[in-house]
C-alpha positions in Angstrom: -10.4 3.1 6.0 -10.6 5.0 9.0 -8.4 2.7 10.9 -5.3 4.6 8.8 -4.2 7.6 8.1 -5.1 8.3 5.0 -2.9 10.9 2.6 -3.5 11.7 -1.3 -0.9 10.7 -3.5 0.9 14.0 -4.7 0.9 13.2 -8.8 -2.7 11.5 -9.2 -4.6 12.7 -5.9 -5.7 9.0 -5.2 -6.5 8.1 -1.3 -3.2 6.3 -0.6 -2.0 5.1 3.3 1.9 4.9 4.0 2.7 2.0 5.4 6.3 0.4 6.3 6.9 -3.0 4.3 8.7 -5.7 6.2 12.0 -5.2 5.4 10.9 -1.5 7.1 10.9 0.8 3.2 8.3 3.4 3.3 5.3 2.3 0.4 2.1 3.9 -0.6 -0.8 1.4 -0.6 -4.1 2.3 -2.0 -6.5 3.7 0.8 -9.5 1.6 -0.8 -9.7 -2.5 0.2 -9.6 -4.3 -3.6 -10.4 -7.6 -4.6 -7.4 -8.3 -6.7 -5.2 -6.9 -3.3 -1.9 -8.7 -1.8 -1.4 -7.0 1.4 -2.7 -6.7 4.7 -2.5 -3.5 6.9 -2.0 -4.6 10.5 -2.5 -1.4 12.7 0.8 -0.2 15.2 -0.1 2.7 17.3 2.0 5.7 16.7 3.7 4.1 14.1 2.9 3.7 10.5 1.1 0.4 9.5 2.7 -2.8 8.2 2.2 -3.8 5.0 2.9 -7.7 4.6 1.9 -10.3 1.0 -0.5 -12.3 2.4 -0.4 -15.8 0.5 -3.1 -16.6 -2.4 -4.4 -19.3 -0.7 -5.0 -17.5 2.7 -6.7 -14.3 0.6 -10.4 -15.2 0.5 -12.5 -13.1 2.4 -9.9 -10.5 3.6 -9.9 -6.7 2.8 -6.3 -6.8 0.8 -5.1 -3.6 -0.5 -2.7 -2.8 -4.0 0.4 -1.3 -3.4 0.3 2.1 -5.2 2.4 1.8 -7.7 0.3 -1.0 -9.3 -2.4 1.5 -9.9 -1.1 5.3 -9.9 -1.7 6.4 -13.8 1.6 8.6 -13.1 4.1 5.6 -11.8 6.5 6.0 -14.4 7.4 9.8 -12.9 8.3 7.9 -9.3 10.1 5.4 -10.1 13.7 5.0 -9.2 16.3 4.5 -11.4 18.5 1.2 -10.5 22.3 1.7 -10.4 24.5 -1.8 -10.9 
């Protein structure tokens, strides 16, 4: 974990890291590697990390983190409502 900045998520208090997704939104990922993970943190200096879905068959064996949302009790609270 000490390759990121880690923050605490400001409902829960989990370890969360913010990284950039690919399409360059801010997301909170889960500070802690987990086996049922999807994404991969690749490490930009002075720059937040970026978060990309690595593919279920190219998973085994890599430290793949949750996206916060998946696992933060208070999720409902953060959500965004969608307009149409």
């Amino acid at each position: 974990m000490a390759e990121h900045k880690v923050d605490t998520c400001r409902s829960c208090d989990a370890p969360i890291i913010w990284a950039q997704t690919v399409r360059g939104r801010s997301q909170p990922i889960d500070a802690a590697p987990d086996p049922a993970g999807t994404l991969r943190l690749e490490a930009r200096p002075g720059r937040p990390p970026l978060a990309s879905v690595v593919s279920p068959r190219l998973r085994f064996g890599l430290k793949l983190r949750l996206p916060h949302h998946a696992t933060c009790p208070d999720r409902q609270a953060w959500k965004r409502s969608r307009r149409a």
